[in-house]
C-alpha positions as CSV (number, residue, x, y, z in Angstrom):
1,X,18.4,-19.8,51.0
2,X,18.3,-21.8,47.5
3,X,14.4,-20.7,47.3
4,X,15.4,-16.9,47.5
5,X,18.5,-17.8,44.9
6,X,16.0,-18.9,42.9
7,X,13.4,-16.6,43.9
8,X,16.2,-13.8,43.0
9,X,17.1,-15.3,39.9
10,X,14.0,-15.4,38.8
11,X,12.9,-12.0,39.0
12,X,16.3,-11.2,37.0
13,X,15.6,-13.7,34.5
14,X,12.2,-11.9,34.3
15,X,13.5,-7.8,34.1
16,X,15.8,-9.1,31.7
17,X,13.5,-10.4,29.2
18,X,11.3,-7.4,29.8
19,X,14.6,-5.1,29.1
20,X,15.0,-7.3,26.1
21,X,11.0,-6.4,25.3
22,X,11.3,-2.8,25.7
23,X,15.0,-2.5,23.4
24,X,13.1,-4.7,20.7
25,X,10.1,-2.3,20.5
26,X,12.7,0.8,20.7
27,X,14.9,-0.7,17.8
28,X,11.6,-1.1,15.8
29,X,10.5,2.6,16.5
30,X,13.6,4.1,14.7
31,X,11.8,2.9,11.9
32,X,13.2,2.0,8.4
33,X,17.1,3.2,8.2
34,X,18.8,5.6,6.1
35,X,19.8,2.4,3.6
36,X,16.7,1.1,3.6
37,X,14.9,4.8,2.9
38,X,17.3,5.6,-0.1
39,X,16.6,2.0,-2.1
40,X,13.0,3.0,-2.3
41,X,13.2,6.4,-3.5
42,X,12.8,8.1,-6.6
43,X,14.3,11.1,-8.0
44,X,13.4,14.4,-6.2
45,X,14.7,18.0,-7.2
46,X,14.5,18.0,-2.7
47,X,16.9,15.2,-2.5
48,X,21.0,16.1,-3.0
49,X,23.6,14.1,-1.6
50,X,21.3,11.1,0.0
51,X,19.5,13.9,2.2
52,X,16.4,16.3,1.5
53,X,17.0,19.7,1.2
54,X,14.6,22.9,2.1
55,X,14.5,25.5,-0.2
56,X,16.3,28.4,1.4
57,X,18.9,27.7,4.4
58,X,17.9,26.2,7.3
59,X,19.4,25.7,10.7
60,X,18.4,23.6,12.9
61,X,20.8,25.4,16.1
62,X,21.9,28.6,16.2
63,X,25.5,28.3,16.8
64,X,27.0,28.4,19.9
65,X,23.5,27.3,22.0
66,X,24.6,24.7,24.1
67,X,25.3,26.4,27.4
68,X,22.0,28.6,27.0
69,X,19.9,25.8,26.1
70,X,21.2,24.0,29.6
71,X,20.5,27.0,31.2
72,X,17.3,27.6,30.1
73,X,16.6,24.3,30.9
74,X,17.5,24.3,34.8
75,X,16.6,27.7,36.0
76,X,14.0,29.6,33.2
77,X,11.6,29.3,35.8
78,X,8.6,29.2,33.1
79,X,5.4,27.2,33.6
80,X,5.8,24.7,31.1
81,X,2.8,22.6,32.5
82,X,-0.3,23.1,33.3
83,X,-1.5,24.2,37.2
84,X,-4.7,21.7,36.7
85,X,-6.3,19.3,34.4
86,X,-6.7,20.0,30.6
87,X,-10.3,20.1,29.7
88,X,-10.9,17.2,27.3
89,X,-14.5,16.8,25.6
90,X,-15.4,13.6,24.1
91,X,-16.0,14.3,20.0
92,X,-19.5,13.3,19.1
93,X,-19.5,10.0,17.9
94,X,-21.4,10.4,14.5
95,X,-19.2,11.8,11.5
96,X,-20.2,14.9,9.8
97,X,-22.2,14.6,6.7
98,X,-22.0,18.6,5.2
99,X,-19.8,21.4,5.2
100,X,-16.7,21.8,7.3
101,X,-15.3,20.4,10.6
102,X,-12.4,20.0,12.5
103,X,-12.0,17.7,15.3
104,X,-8.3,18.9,17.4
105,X,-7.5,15.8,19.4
106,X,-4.5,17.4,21.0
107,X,-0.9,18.5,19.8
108,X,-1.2,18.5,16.0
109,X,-3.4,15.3,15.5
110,X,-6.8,16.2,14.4
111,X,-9.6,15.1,12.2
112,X,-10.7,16.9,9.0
113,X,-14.0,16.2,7.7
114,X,-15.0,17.8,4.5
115,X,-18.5,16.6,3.8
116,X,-18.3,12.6,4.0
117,X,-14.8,12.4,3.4
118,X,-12.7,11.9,6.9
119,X,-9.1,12.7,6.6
120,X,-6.6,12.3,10.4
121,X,-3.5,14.0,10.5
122,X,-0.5,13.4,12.6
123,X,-2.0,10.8,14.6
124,X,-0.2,10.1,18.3
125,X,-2.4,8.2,20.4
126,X,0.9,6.8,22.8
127,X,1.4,8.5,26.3
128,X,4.9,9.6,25.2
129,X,6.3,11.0,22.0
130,X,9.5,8.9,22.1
131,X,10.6,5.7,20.6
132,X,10.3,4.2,24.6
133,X,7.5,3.8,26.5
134,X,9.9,5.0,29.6
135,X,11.2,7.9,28.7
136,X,10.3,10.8,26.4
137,X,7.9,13.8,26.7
138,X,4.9,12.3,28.6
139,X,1.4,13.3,27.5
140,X,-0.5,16.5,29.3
141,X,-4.2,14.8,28.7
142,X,-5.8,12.2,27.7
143,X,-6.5,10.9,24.2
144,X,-10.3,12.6,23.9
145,X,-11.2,8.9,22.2
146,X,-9.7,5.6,21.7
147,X,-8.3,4.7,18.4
148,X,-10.4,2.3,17.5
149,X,-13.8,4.5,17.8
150,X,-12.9,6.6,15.4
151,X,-15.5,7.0,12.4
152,X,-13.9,5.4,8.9
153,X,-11.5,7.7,7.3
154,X,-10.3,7.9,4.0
155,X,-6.8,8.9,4.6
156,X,-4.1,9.3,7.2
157,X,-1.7,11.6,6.4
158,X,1.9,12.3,8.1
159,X,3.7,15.5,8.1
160,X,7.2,13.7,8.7
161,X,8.6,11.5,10.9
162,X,9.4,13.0,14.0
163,X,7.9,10.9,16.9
164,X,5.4,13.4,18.0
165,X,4.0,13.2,14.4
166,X,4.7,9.9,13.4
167,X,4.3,7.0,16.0
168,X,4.6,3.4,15.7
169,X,2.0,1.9,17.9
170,X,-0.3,4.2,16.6
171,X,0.2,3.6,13.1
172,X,0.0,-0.5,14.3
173,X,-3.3,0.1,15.3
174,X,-4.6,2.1,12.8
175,X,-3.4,-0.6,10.5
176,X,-5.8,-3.3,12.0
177,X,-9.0,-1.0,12.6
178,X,-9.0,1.3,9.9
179,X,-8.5,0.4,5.9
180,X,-7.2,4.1,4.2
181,X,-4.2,4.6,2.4
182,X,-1.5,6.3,4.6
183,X,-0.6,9.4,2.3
184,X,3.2,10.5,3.7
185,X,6.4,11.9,2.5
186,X,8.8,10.4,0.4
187,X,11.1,7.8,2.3
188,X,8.3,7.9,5.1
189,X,6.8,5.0,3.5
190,X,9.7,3.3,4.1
191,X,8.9,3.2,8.0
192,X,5.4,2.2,7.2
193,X,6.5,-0.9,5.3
194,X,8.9,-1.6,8.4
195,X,5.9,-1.6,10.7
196,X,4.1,-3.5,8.5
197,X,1.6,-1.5,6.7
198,X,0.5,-2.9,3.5
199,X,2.7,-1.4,0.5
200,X,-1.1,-0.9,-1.3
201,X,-2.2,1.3,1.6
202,X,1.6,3.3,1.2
203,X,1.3,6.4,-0.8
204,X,4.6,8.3,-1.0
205,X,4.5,11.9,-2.6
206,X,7.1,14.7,-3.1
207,X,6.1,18.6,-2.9
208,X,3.5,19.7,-5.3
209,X,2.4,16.0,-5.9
210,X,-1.3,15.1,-5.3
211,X,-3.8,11.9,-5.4
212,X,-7.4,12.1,-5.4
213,X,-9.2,9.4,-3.8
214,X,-12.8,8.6,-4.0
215,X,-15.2,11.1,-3.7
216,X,-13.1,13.9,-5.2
217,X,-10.6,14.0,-2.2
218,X,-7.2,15.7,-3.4
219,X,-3.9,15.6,-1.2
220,X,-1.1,17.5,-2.2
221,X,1.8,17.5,-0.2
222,X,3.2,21.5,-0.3
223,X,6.9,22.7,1.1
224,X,7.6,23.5,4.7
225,X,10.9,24.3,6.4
226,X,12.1,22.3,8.5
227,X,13.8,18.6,9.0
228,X,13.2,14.9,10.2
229,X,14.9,11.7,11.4
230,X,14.6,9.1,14.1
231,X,17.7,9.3,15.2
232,X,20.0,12.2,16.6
233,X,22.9,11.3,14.1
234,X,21.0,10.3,11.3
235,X,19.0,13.5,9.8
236,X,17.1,14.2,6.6
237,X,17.1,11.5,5.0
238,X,13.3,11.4,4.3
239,X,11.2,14.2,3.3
240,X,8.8,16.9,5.4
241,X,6.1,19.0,3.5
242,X,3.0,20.5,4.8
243,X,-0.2,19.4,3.2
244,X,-3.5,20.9,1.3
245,X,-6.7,18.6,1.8
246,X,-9.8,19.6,-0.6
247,X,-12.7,17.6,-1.3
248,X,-15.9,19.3,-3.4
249,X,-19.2,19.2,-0.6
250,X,-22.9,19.5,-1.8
251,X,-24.1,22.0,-4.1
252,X,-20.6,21.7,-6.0
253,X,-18.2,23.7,-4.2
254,X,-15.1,22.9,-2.9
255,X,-13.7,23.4,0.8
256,X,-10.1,23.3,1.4
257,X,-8.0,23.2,4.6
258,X,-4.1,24.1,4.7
259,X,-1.9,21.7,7.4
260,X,1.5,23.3,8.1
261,X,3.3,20.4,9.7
262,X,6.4,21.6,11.7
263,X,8.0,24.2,9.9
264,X,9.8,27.9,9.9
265,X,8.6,31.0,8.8
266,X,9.4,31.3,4.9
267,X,8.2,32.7,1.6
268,X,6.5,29.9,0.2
269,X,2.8,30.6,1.8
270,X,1.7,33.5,-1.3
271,X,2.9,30.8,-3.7
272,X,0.7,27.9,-1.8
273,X,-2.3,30.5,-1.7
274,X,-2.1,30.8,-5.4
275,X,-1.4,27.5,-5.9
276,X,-4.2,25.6,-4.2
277,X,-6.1,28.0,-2.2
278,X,-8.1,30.1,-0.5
279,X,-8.9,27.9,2.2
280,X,-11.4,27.8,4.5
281,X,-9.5,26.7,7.4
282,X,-5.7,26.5,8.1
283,X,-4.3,24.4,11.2
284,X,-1.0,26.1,11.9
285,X,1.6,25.0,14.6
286,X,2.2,27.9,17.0
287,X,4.2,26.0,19.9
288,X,7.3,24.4,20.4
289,X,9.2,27.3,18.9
290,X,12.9,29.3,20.6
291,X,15.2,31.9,19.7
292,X,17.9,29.4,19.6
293,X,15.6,27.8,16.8
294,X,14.3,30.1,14.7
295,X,14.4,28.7,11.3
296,X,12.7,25.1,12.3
297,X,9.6,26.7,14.0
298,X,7.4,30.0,13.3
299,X,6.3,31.9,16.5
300,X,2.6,32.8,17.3
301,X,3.2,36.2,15.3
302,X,4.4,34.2,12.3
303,X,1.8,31.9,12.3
304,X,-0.8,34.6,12.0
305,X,1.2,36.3,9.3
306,X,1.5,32.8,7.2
307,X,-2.4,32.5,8.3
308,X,-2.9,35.9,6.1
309,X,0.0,35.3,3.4
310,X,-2.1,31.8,2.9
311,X,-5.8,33.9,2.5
312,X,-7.1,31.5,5.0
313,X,-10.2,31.8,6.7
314,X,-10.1,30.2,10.2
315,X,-6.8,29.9,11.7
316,X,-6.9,26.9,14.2
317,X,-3.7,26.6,16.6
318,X,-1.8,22.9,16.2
319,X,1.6,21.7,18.5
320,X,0.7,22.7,21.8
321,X,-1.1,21.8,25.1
322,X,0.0,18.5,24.6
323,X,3.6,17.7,25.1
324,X,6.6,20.1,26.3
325,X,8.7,20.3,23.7
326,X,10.4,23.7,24.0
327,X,11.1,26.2,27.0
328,X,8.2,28.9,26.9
329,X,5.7,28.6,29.3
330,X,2.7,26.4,28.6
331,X,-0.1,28.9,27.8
332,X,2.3,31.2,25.8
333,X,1.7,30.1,22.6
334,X,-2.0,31.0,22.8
335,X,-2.0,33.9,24.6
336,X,0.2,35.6,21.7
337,X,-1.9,33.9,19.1
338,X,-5.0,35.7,20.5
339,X,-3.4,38.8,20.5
340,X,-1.9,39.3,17.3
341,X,-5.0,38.0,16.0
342,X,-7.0,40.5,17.4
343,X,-5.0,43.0,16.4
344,X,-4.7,41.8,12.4
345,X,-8.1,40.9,12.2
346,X,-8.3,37.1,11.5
347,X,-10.9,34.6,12.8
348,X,-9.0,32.3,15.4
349,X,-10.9,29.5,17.3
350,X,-9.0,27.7,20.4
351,X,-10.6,24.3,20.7
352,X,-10.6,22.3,23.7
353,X,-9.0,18.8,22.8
354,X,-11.9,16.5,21.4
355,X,-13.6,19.7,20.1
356,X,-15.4,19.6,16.6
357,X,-15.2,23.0,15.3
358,X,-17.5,24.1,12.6
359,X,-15.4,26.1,10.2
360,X,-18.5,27.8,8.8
361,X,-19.9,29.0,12.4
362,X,-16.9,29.0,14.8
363,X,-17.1,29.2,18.6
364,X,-16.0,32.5,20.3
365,X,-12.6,32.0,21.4
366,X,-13.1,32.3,25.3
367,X,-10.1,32.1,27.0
368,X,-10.3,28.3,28.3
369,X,-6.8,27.7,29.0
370,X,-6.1,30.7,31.2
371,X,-7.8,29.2,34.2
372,X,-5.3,26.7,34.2
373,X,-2.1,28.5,33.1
């Protein structure tokens, strides 16, 4: 009897200290908090009363949502997964040395590479997009490659810190086997600096600020409409922008790619265009959106119009396949793509996770996804 006392106790003493593991990790993936953000910021036209502001009115609820949002959740009786496995193809390993490619690894993490300069965006290599490994929106696929076999970049840039854009032990990792500058937000940095990434690899920008790295690599950080924060009660108090990524290629010219982040629908995009573009490529994020949410994300039809309002070229599809983050069902968000872009005219591609497109010579779109919708 004392040897299973002790045999109990011991296996309490042991899922306590692993409880006491797994708050510690949670506490640190809230990142930096809202005191901490504000003593490292500097003056922003965005920023009024301690918290960022978009540009035209934003809600992130339509009022009075509750009881349809439960609703929807128990009996909308959409396919929100998969029936089968997501195809995932392993990227090639070498880098690109010319023109224009775009590696989606899944959600809205991907991998621009504008002749020798490598740029990631959004990366979330962790099985869930939550501050616990135990709970959270669990991962569809597979990473199409580990972290640490990715070529060298030259940046890492973060749209805003929501977890499924921003993750700690991704960012921990990336911090040991890569050596480019984060390029984030302003008050994202403060995060970074929490999870210890070097304050000379932190660059911080507002909208309609840019740094050019070697090799002629801009990164300007442009508006988007929407809203961040790591925890429910504690909202906006560090900035969310979408971002333009150019770098000149051989024979002098210069390719450009436009990154929406999470955002709305709004009137900004002709200004952007004007502003920094045309570009060659945009990624746009085409899931995760609702009617009871209309202002936070744009719909497949909106993306394409934004797509056009931008002059883009290519319109790749970010924020979906990967995690379920919203009620429609999982293939949705592709299957209207595909259609309003057949209808307005614009040059989509649909890549498999791991896929390098070639901006300049596009694979047909062929459906992939349907098989397993």
């Amino acid at each position: 009897m004392l040897g299973v006392a002790a045999a109990a106790a011991a296996a309490a003493g042991v899922a306590g200290l692993a409880a006491a593991w797994v708050a510690r990790d949670v506490s640190a993936a809230y990142g930096a908090s809202p005191e901490q953000v504000r003593a490292r910021l500097p003056h922003s036209p965005q920023l009024r009363g301690n918290v960022f502001h978009n540009r035209e009115q934003t809600r992130t609820l339509m009022p009075e949502t509750g009881q349809s949002t439960l609703r929807e959740l128990l009996f909308g009786g959409q396919r929100r997964k998969p029936s089968g496995p997501i195809p995932v193809l392993a990227p090639p390993a070498a880098p690109a040395r010319a023109g224009l490619q775009v590696t989606w690894y899944g959600h809205a993490s991907a991998l621009l590479e504008i002749g020798d300069r490598r740029v990631l965006v959004d990366p979330v290599w962790s099985p869930r997009c939550s501050p616990s490994p135990l709970a959270g929106p669990r991962r569809l696929h597979p990473v199409p490659v580990p972290l640490d076999l990715l070529p060298e970049l030259d940046a890492i840039l973060i749209s805003h810190d929501h977890y499924d854009h921003l993750d700690m032990p991704t960012v921990q990792l990336l911090v040991g086997t890569q050596s480019a500058p984060f390029v984030v937000p302003l008050g994202v940095g403060a995060h970074l600096d929490r999870w210890g990434v070097p304050p000379e690899r932190i660059i911080e920008l507002d909208w309609d600020g840019s740094v050019e790295l070697a090799g002629g690599l801009r990164l300007t950080a442009t508006p988007a409409r929407h809203f961040s924060g790591r925890l429910l009660t504690k909202r906006n108090y560090t900035l969310w922008c979408s971002w333009v990524v150019s770098a000149p290629v051989p024979g002098g010219v210069t390719r450009r790619v436009y990154y929406t982040g999470d955002t709305g629908y709004f009137d900004g995009y002709p200004g952007i265009a004007e502003a920094y573009g045309p570009f060659d490529a945009t990624l746009i994020q085409v899931g995760a959106y609702d009617a009871r949410w209309p202002e936070i994300h744009m719909t497949p039809e909106e993306a394409v119009q934004a797509h056009l309002e931008l002059r883009g070229g290519l319109l790749i599809p970010v924020h979906w396949a990967t995690f379920v983050l919203a009620f429609h069902a999982w293939s949705e968000p592709v299957d209207r793509l595909w259609q309003e872009a057949k209808a307005r005219g614009v040059t989509l591609a649909v890549p498999r996770p791991g896929e390098r497109v070639d901006v300049d010579s596009p694979p047909p779109v062929d459906g992939w996804w349907q098989a397993i919708a």
